[in-house]
N, C-alpha and C positions, 0 to 999 in steps of 0.2 A: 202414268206412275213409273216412277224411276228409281229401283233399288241400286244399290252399287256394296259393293265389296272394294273399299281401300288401302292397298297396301297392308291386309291381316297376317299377323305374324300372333301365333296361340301355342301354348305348350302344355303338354299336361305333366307334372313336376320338372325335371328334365327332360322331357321326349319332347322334342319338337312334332307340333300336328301341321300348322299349317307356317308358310316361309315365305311371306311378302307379297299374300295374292291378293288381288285384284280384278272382279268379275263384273260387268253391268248386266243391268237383267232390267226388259223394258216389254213386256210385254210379249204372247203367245206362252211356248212350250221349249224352256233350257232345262236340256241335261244336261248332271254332271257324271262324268263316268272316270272311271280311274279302276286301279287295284285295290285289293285288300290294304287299310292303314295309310293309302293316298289321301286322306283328308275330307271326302267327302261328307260325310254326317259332321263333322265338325266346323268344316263351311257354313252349312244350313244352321247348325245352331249358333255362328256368331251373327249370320244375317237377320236370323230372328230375334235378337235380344239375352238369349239363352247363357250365351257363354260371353264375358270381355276380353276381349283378343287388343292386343296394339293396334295400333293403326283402325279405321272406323270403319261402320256399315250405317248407309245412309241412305233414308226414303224420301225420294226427292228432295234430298239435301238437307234435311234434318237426321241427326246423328238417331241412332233408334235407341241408345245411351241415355237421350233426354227425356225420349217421351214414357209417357205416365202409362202403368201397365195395362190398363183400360184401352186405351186409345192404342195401342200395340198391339195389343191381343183381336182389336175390332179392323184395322188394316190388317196384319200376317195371318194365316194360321199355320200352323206346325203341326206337321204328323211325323213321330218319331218311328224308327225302325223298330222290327219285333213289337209292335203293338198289342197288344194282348187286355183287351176287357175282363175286368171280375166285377163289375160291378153289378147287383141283382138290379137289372135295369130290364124293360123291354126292350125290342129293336130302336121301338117308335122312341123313346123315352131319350135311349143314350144317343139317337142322333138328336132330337130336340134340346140336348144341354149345350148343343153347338150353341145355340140361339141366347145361353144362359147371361151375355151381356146385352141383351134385347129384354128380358124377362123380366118383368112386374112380378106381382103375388098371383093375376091373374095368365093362363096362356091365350094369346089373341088366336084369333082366324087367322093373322097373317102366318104365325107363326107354324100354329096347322097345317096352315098350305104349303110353306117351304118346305117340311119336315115330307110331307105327302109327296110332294112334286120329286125330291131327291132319292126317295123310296123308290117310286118309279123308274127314276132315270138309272137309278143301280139295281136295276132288275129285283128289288128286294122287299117289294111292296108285301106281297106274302108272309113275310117273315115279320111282321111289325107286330105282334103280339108274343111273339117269341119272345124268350128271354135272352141277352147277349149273350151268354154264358154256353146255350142248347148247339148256338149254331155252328156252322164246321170256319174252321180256321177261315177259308177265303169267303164266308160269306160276312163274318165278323169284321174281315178287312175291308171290304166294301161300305158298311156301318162305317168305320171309321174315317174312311175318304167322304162318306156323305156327311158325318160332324164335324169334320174340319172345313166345308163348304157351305154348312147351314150358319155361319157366322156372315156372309156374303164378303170374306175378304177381297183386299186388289191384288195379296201376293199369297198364293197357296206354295207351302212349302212340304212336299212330300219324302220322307226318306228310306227308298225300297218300298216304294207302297206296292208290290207286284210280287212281293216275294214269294206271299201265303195263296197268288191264284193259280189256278192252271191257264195252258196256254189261250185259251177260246175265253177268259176272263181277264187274261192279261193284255190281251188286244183289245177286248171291248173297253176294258179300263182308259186304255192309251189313247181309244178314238174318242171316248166321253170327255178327258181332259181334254182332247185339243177343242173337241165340239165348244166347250165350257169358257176355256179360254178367248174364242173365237165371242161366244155369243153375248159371254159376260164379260170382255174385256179386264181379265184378272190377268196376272202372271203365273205362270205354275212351272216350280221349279221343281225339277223330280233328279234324283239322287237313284243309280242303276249300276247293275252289274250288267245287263244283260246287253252289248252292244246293238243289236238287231233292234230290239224294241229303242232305243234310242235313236236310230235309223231314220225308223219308221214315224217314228211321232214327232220329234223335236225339229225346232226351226233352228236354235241352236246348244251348240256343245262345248263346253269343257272339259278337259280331257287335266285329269290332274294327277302326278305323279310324284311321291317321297314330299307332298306337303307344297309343291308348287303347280304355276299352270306351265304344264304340258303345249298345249294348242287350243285354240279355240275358233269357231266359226260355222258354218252350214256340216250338217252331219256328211256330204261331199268331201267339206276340205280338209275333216279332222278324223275319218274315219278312214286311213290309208294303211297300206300293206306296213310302210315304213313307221308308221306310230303303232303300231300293233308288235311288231317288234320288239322296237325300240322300251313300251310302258309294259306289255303283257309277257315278252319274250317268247309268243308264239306267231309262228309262222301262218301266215293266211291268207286268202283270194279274196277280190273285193269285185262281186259281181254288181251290177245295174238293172233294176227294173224298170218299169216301162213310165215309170212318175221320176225316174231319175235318181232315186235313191239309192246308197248303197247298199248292199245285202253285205256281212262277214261271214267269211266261211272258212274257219279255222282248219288247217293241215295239221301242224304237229308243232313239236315244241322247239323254236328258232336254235339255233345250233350259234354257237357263239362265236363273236367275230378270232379269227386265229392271229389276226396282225394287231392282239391290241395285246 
């Protein structure tokens, strides 16, 4: 499975959001990272159908423009940023409406077992008679990443799904997606501030800046002193762990060039 981002040019009245980009996404774990108002959440929503931008987004080479909203919602899922449940649901209940274009009048066993299985896998099993509403912010957001994956999409599109965990939930998050990605051959595209956990988890990065792409490639080639700079304007050290990944380790606020 093969999403692409072509040539999207989106504005929301006069403000240009996104300026001519262009992303492929085939598989594993792509970030995208950028600043405040870089375009990220807006990316994701023209990837998924959400928004029509110029220029196309296309799932293995069908425009996602054509397809019938059924059959788009059963390939992508979308989990928007600040998610926030009010619905008087259980846990078990609101992740089970993932399933809700799988769903008869009656709930199957299968259907049971999916909702059971992603319970478990987000440590959230406990909490499946609760009400969405009781539970604390990051255990609600973990409900939510399990709804958006009880649909069995090929492209999960997450945006800030880490925002409402703490750090020992934000790892475990980042290792389940890659686990996920790896076991279920989906794509999961996660939308982040946080560079490190982007590091860490992703195979690849997009680094998107004032509505265009920045850099792109192995979190190595895009996650350098000189784009940190140049996109964040802060100065910073790029240490190496022993898997070869980068580590960022922000100094201070880059001081600006004097010869410009």
């Amino acid at each position: 499975m093969i999403l692409e981002g072509v040539n999207l040019d989106f504005s929301y009245g006069e403000t240009p959001a996104l300026k001519g980009v262009s992303v492929t996404i085939g598989g594993g774990v792509t970030a995208v990272i950028g600043p405040n108002a870089s375009g990220k959440s807006t990316l994701l929503r023209c990837l998924c159908g959400l928004l029509r931008p110029r220029g196309k987004a296309l799932l293995d080479g069908v425009d996602v423009a054509r397809l019938k909203a059924p059959e788009l919602a059963r390939r992508v899922s979308y989990l928007s940023q600040g998610f926030w449940p009010q619905a008087f649901l259980t846990v078990f209940e609101f992740v089970l409406l993932g399933r809700l274009h799988q769903l008869s009048w009656r709930v199957s066993a299968v259907d049971v077992d999916c909702v059971n299985r992603l319970l478990r896998e987000f440590g959230i099993a406990d909490l499946a008679s609760r009400r969405i509403t009781e539970v604390s912010g990051g255990q609600a957001q973990m409900a939510a990443i399990a709804q958006a994956l009880a649909r069995e999409p090929q492209v999960l599109l997450l945006d800030e799904p880490t925002s409402n965990l703490d750090m020992k939930h934000q790892f475990e998050t980042g290792e389940l997606l890659r686990a996920l990605a790896g076991s279920r051959g989906i794509s999961v595209v996660v939308a982040l501030h946080d560079l490190n956990l982007a590091a860490r988890f992703a195979d690849v990065v997009y680094v998107l800046n004032d509505g265009r792409v920045h850099s792109s490639g192995s979190p190595a080639e895009t996650l350098t002193a000189e784009m940190i700079a140049s996109v964040y304007g802060v100065s910073a050290r790029i240490g190496f762990g022993d898997d070869g990944r980068p580590e960022v380790i922000p100094l201070r606020v880059a001081q600006p060039d004097a010869t410009r």
